[in-house]
N, C-alpha and C positions, 0 to 999 in steps of 0.2 A: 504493500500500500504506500510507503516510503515514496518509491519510483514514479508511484501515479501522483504524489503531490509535487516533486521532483518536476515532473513534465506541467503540470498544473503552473506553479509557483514562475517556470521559464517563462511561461508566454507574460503570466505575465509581468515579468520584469523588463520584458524584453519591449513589448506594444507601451507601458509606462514610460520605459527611455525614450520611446518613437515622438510619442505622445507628448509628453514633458519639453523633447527638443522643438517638436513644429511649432507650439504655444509657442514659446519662448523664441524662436526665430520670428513668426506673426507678428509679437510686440514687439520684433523688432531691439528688445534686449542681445540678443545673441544675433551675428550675420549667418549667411549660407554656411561659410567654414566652420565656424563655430557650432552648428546645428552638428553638419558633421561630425567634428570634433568631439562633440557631446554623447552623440548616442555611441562616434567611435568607443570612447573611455567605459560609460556605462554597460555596454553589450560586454565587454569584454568581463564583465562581473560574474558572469554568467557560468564560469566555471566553480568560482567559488561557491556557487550555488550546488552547481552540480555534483562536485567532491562532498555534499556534504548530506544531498537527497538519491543519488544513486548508488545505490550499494547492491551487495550480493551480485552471485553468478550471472542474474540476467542485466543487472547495472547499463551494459554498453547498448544492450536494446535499446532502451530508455533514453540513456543518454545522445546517443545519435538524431534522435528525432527532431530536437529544434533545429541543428544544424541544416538536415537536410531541408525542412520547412522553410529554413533561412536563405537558404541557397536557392530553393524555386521564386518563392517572393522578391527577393534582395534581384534576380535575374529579371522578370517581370518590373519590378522597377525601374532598372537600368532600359530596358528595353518602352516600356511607356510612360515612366516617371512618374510614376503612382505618388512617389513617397519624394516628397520633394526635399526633404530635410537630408533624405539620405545620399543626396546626389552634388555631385561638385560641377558650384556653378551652376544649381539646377539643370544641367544636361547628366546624361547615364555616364560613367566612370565606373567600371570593373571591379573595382578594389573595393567594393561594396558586395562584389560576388564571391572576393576572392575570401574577404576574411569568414564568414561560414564555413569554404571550402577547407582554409587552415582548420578551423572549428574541426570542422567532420574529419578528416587526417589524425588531428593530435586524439581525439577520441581513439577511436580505432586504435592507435598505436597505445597509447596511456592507460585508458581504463581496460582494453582488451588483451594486447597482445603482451606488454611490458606488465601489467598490473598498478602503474606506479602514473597515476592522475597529477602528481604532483609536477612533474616534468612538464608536463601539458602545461598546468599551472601556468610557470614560471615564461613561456612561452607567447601565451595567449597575453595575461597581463602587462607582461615586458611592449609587447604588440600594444596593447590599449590604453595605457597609462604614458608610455617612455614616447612612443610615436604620437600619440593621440598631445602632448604636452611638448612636447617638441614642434611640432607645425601652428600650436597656437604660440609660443614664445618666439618662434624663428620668425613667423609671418607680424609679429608686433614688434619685435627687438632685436630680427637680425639684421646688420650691416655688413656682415663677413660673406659675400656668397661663396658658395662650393659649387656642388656641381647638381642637375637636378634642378635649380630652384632652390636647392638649402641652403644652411647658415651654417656658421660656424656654433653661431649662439642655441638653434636649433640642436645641432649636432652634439652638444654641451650637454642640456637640456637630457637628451634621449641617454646619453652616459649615465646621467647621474638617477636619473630615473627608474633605469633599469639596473642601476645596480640596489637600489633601493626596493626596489619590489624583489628581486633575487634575494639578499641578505632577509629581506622580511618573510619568505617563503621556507627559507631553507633555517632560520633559528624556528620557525613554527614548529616544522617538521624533526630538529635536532640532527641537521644534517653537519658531520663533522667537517670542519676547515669551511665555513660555510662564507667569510669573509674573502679567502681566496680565489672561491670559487665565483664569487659572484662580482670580482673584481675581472676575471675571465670571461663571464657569461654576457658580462655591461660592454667588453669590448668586444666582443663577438657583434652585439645586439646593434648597438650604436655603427658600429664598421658597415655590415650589413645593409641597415638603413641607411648611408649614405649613398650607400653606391648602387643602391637599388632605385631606378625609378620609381617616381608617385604611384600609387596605384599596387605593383608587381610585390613592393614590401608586406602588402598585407598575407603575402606569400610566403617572401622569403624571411621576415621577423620570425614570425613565431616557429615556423618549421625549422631552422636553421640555428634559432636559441635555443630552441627547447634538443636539437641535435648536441648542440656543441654540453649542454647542461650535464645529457646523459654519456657522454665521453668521458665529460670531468669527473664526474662518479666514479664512471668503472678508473680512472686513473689512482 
């Protein structure tokens, strides 16, 4: 019954973030990016949720299902712009399809095949807090450009961020040398996201931290 409140409790966290960003873009409090931005960092809460309502053997069943839902929707909006908060520029942008698609991946691997949700964790969030706070601070207070459209200040931003949600994941968990590892995992994260085109990061963040995370472990 867990699992059924689990899938319950997702939507709706998830339609709340939607919800919460359009209002708030409407009044014009928040712009287009920022709406993005928003539901960016919120959605990605989603795991927390999830590590904490999916359990037992059929857990990944359960667990899979908002992704996939997210990924037909989130595709449909790129495609007719249903959801206008979620789109950059209000035209469709990918990276709105992409991060579900991460979603459904780090499941799969996390809660299924590895047993170990936490990886995923560190992945998904590093992706929605480090990225998501970094394109609002770059796009307010960068003057350094890179490459991309980034900043330097941006690129700061995503470092310290993601080392901050790694360090906070991994003392959770009492994972040992948890300070070294996530001084690893931040430059992984941040490197990555530089050199990754807009959009394609929502790809390569979270798969590629939460890879380099499970390396550092087994090292």
């Amino acid at each position: 019954m867990i699992n059924v409140w689990g899938l319950i409790l997702s939507y709706l966290l998830i339609f709340a973030v939607i919800g919460i960003s359009t209002v708030l873009q409407n009044k014009k409090i928040i712009n287009d990016e920022g709406a993005r931005k928003f539901i960016h960092i919120g959605v990605s809460n989603w795991w927390i949720l999830a590590m904490l309502f999916f359990t037992g053997e059929n857990a990944i069943w359960f667990a899979i299902v908002p992704p996939i839902t997210f990924i037909l929707l989130n595709y449909l909006s790129y495609r007719l712009n249903l959801l206008s908060a979620m789109e950059r520029g209000g035209k469709g942008n990918l990276g709105t399809v992409y991060f579900p698609i991460s979603l459904f991946i780090l499941v799969v691997l996390t809660f299924g095949v590895l047993k170990q949700p936490m990886i995923g964790a560190v992945g998904i969030l590093v992706m929605g807090y480090g990225d998501g706070l970094a394109a609002v601070i770059g796009s307010k207070y960068g003057k350094f450009k890179l490459i991309f459209g980034k900043t330097l200040e941006g690129s700061i931003t995503m470092f310290i961020a993601s080392l901050i949600v790694t360090i906070t994941i991994l003392l959770i968990f009492r994972v040992p040398n948890p300070y070294l590892i996530a001084l690893g995992v931040a430059f992984v994260a941040s490197t990555i996201e530089l050199f990754t085109p807009k959009g394609l990061d929502n790809l390569s963040v979270p798969l590629i931290t939460s890879l380099a995370l499970y390396l550092l472990l087994l090292i």
